[in-house]
N, C-alpha and C positions, 0 to 999 in steps of 0.2 A: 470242697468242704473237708473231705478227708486228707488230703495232700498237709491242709496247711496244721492240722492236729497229728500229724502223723510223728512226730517224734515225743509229741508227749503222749499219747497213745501207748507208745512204747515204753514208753517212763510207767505209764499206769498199768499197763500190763507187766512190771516188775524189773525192767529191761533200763539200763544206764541211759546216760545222754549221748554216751558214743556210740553205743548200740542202733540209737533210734537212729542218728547219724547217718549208721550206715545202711538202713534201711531206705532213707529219702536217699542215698545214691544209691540205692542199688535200683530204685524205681528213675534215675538217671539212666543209670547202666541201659536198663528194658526202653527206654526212651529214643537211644542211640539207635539200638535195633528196630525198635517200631519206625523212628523216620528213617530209615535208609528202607525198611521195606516197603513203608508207606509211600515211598518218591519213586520208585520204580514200579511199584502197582498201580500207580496216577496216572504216569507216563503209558503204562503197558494195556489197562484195561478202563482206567477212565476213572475221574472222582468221585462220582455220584454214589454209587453202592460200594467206595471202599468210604465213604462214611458214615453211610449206614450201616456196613457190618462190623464197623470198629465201634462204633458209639453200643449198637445192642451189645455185641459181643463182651465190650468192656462193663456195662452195668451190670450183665454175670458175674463178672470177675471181682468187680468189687463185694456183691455180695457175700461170695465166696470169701473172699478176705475177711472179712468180719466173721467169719465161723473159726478159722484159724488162731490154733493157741499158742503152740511152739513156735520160738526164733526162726529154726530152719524152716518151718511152714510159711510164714508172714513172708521172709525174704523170697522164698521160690514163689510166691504167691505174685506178692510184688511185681518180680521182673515181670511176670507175662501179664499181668493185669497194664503194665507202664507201658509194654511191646506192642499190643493191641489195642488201647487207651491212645497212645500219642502217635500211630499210624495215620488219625485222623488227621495233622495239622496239615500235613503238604496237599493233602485230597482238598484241605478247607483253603489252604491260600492258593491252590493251582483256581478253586470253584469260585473264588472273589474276586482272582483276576478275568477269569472268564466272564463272570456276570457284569461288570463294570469296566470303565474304557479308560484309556491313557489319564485323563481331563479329571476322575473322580474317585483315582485309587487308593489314594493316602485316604481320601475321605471314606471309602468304604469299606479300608481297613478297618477307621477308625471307627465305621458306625458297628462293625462285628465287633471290636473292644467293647464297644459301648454297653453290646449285648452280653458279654460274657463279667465285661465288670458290674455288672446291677445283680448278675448269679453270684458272682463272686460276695458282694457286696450283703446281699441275702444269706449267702452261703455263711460266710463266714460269721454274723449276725449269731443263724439260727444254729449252725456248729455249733458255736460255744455255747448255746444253750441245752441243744444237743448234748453234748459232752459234761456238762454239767450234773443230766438225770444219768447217761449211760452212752458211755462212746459209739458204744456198738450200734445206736442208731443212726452214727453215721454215715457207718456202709449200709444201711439199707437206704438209706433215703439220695444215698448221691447213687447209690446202684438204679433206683428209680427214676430218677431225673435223664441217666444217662439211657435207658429204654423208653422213655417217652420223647427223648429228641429224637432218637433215631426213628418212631413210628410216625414224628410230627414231622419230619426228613421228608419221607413219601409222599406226606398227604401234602404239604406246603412247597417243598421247592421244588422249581420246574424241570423235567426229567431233561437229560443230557448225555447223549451217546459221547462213545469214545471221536468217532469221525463228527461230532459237531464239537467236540473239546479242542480239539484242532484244526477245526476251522480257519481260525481268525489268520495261522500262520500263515506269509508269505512271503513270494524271492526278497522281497524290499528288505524284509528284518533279517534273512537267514546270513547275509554279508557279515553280520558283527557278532550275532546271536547262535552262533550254531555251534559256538563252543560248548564241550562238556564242562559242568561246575568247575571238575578237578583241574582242570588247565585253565582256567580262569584269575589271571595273577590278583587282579582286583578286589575279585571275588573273595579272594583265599586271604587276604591282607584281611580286608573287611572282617572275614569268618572270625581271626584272630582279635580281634578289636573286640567284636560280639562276645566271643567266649570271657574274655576279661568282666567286660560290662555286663554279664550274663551271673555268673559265680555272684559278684558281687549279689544284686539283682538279689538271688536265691538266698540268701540268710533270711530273705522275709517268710519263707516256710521250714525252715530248720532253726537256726542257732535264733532270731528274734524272738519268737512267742517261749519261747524255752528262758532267756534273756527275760521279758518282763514277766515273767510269772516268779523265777526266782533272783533277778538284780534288780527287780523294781516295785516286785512282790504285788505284782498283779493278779486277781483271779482268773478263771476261764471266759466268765463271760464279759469281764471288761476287755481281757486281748481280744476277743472275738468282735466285741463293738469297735476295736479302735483299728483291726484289721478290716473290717468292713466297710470303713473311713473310707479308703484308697478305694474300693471299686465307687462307691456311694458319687465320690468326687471326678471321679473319671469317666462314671454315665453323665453328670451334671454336665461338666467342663469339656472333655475333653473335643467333642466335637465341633464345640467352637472353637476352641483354640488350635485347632490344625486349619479350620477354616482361613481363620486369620492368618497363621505362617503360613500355608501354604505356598509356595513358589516367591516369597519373600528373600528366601535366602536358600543356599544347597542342604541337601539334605542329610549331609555328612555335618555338617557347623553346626544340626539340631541334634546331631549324636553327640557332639562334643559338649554341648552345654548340659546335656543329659546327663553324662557323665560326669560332672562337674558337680552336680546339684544332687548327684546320689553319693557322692563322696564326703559333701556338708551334712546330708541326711544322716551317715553313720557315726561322725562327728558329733553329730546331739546328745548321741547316746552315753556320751561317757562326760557329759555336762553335771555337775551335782545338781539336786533340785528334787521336787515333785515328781515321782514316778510319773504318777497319769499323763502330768504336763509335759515331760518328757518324751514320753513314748508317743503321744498326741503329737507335738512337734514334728519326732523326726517321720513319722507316718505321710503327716501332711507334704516333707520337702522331698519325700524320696516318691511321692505320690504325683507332684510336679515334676520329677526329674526321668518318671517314666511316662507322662502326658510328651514331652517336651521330645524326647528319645526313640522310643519305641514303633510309634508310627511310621515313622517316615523310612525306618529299619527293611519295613516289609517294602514299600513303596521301592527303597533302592536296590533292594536285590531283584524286587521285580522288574525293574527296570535295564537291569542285565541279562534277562533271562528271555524264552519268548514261548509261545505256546509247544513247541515242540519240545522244548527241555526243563519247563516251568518245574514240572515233578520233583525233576532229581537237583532241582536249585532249591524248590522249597526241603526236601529233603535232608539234605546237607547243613540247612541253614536250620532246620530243627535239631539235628543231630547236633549241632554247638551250641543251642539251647539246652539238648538233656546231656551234652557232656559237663555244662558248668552245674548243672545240677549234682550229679553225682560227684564234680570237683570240688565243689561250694559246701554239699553237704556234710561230706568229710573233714576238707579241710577246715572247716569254719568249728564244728563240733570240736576235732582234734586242738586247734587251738585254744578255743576255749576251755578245753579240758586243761592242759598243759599250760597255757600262757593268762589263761583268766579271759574277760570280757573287752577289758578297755586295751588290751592290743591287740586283739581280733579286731576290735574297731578301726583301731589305727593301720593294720595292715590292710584291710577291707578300702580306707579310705584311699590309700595309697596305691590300691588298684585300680580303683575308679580313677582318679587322678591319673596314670597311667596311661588309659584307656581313651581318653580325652587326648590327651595327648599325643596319641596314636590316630587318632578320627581326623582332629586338624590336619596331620604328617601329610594323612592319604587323602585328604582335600588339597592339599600344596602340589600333591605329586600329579593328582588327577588335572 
């Protein structure tokens, strides 16, 4: 909820569009830092209570933000709200690899999307409506959300020691698996492809809702229904539709087509026409192009990885999720600052296309 208002936040609180910019990367920046600390803290003492103390810890921090008036308060707020806030992913992709088995991982990726797009989906809804009476009840109510998961953590998922998280390892997988991330040539190719298709990805909480509110001249709470779209459609869809791929084809050719499909999405945007229709469009194909992508993402790195080193794979592989944030946010603002909209598009497009292009490479190669 706050994430995705967060550069107009900044607008409203008097603050440029670069400004806000560099706000959503500096909650990159704290990103980078929370997964690298959060893949070593998985590994070292175990997932279970590093997400519960990220999830309470971080609904503080948001509230706290939302008291914060000054630039230099917001940013230093930020990072460690993003450092403690995104610690959670490697704790949550080591705990879904562990709860679920080779046979239903893409799927139970898919069904925790499921869950976090229908919040999204809600969030993004009740934000812009939020945001409409008074921003500032956006940090209280996502700051509330994020302490009631973490109390419903305890009482709902089933407890899990460090020696039963490691369990499942054994000699069979340690032969191919017991590389560290960093010398993982595959890995590190893959990381690279991600980061591309990751930036891009991230204009839908920075340089987009900034984009239709002033090139398409949208209110708040139509971007907030038309950003809502994309979780609405991906709790409906998307768990069928990996059902159906699943094991059809490699899981790299569904990163390529993903990227492929986010690159037309960007493409829409600089179509003349009907804002609404517009921004509808490119929502709807960049909303299939991460149904089509993004699942199968987790499935492959976990499939390189193994209970022993799961931590610091999911780690790393969130760290190039919050470095194209903080690259995305910048870059994409700065552009638009300096170059306008419609070649921020076109350069955006031409990353994605890139990126694609890169995913098939490392399917040829693999």
């Amino acid at each position: 909820m706050v994430l995705a208002f967060m550069t107009l936040y900044c607008m409203h609180m008097g603050y440029s569009i670069k400004q806000g910019g560099y706000v959503v990367a500096i909650y990159g920046l704290g990103s980078i830092a929370g997964a690298f600390l959060g893949g070593l803290i998985t590994d070292r003492f175990g997932f279970y209570y590093n997400q519960f103390t990220s999830l309470f810890c971080g609904g503080i921090l948001f509230i706290t933000l939302g008291q914060m008036r000054s630039y230099e308060a917001i940013c230093i707020c930020t990072f460690f709200l993003s450092m403690v806030n995104e610690s959670f992913r490697p704790a949550n992709a080591a705990a879904i690899a562990h709860y679920s088995s080779a046979k239903n991982r893409t799927q139970s990726f898919s069904l925790v999307r499921l869950a976090i797009n229908i919040g999204w989906g809600i969030g993004g809804a009740l934000g812009g409506f939020l945001a409409g009476i008074n921003y500032h009840l956006l940090f209280w109510v996502d700051g509330f959300t994020n302490i009631t998961a973490a109390f419903l953590l305890l009482t709902i998922l089933p407890k899990v020691s460090l020696a039963q998280q490691k369990s499942n390892f054994t000699k069979a997988e340690s032969g191919n698996k017991s590389l560290l991330p960093h010398k993982d040539k595959a890995f590190l190719r893959f990381l690279i492809l991600t980061l591309l298709f990751s930036t891009c990805f991230f204009q839908i909480f920075s340089t987009i809702p900034v984009f239709f509110k002033e090139g398409l001249h949208l209110n708040e709470t139509l971007i907030g229904g038309i950003l809502s779209i994309n979780g609405i459609l991906i709790a409906m869809v998307e768990m069928v539709l990996v059902f159906k791929l699943e094991g059809r084809r490699p899981y790299l050719l569904f990163m390529c087509y993903g990227s492929i499909l986010m690159g037309i999405s960007y493409l829409i945007l600089n179509i003349p026409g009907n804002g609404f229709i517009i921004a509808l469009l490119s929502m709807l194909v960049i909303t299939l192009a991460e149904m089509i992508g993004m699942p199968f993402m987790n499935s492959y790195y976990i499939s390189l990885s193994s209970d022993q080193n799961r931590g610091k794979y999911a780690g790393m592989y969130t760290m190039a999720w919050s470095m194209a944030q903080a690259i995305g946010s910048v870059a994409g603002s700065i552009i638009a600052y300096r170059l306008g909209y419609f070649n921020l598009w076109i350069i955006v497009t031409a990353v994605c296309f890139t990126a694609a292009a890169g995913y098939y490479w490392l399917l040829r190669k693999s």
